[in-house]
Structure formats: structure tokens, C-alpha cells
Phi, psi and omega in degrees: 000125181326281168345289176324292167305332178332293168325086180111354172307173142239192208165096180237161194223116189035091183043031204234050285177151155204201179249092168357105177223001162194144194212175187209141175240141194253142194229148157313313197294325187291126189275307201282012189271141206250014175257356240254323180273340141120161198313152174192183217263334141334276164301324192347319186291296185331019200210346151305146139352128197289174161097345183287169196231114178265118163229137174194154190303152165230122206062334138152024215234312199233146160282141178243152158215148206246143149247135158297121190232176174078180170280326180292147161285138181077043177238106167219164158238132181281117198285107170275356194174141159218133167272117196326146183198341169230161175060052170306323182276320166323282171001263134019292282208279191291326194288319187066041172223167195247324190281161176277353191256002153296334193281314179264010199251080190134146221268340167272003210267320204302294160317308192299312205289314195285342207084010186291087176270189158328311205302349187264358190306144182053356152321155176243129172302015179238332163291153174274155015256018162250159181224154191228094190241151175290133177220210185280159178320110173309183144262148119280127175262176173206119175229182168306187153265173177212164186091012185226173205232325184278134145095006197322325212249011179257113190302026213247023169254141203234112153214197195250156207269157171069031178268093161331301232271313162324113166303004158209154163319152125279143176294335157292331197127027163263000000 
């Protein structure tokens, strides 16, 4: 599972970056999924060529991003945290905190530090001004996902274990 594999990647946006340490994954089949109802002009890239990047409002507040991933149409995953590791001072800058495990922790928190608005909805995360590298194999915790009201109990959030950096604990100890 992508989400999963994620974990220790890293992933910048014009040099701005860190290292993937919690994600959550979304399926067409899936009800909390905004793919789940089928294309529409909102989702539409999630129904696009894996590697596009689905950006959309949450709450009407925080920008989120998405990688389109899979074989299937309407799959993607959602970067909840990174731990900072380029542009710290952009960061900085935008976020208007200091501290680091504040700056990415959490998928609006992520956007704001990276600059990830609308304008990048539908970009490929291998193209600039993002860049995406592999990186080494993580420990992975695996939990619910959180913030959503369907589907609550669906294992498919991913982090990495012992990560300062996560916007929320795990119930196991991650």
C-alpha cells in the first residue's frame, strides 16, 4: 500500500521539504473518501494518472495534499506530517512559529510550511516544483485514521514509529 510505503520518503515543494513520517490512505470503495461518490469537478484529479497531487479545502480553512497512487481510479494518499528537513526558514516565515515539530504536523499545517495552495491541484509530484525521493525503510505504526466521521475504524493511517514529528500519537505507541 503506497500510504504506507510513504513513510521515510522525502517530498519538497521548490526546495521546501521533509521526510514523510504520517499519511492516511483513501480508496474509491471507501466512504469517508471524497472519490467515494464518484468524479466530480472537486475530485476529479483523484480519478487522474497516478503521481497528481489532489489538493482541496478542509473545513473551509486548511489546504490538504493528496498523491494520486494505485491501479485503480480514485485512490490517493494523504500527507498528514513531515518532518522538516529543507527550507526551515521558509517554514518559519509561513507558519510564523519556530518550533519544528509544529511546522508540518498535521496535513494544513504541511501545506502552509510547503506553500501547497489550489495552484498545485493537479501537478505530478515527480515534476517541479516538487520533488519526491525514496527513501529508507521506515518502522511503521499503523491506526485509524482521525478527523473524519465514516469509516473511522479503517486501519489505513500510517506513521512512523517514535516520530517526534506526528500530528497525533498512536494508540500503539507511535
Amino acid at each position: 500500500m503506497a500510504a504506507r510505503e510513504l513513510i521515510g520518503w522525502t517530498i519538497a515543494m521548490d526546495g521546501v521539504g521533509g521526510r514523510i513520517v504520517e499519511t492516511e490512505a483513501y480508496h474509491y470503495s471507501d466512504p469517508a473518501s471524497h472519490s467515494f461518490s464518484g468524479p466530480t469537478a472537486r475530485n476529479a484529479v483523484m480519478f487522474g494518472a497516478p503521481g497528481a497531487i489532489y489538493v482541496y479545502r478542509s473545513y473551509g480553512i486548511h489546504w490538504c495534499m493528496n498523491l494520486v497512487c494505485g491501479d485503480e481510479a480514485g485512490s490517493a494518499v494523504l500527507l498528514r506530517a513531515l518532518e522538516p528537513t529543507e527550507g526551515l526558514d521558509v517554514m518559519i516565515a509561513r507558519r510564523g512559529l519556530d518550533d519544528p515539530r509544529l511546522l508540518c504536523s498535521g496535513p494544513g499545517r504541511l501545506c502552509q510550511a510547503l506553500g501547497v495552495s489550489r495552484d498545485q491541484n493537479g501537478l505530478k509530484v515527480f515534476e517541479p516544483p516538487f520533488e519526491l525521493i525514496p527513501g529508507p525503510p521506515a518502522e511503521v505504526v499503523v491506526g485509524p485514521r482521525i478527523g473524519i466521521t465514516k469509516a473511522i475504524d479503517v486501519p489505513w493511517r500510517f506513521g512512523e514509529r517514535g516520530s517526534r514529528y506526528l500530528s497525533k500519537p498512536f494508540p500503539t505507541g507511535g
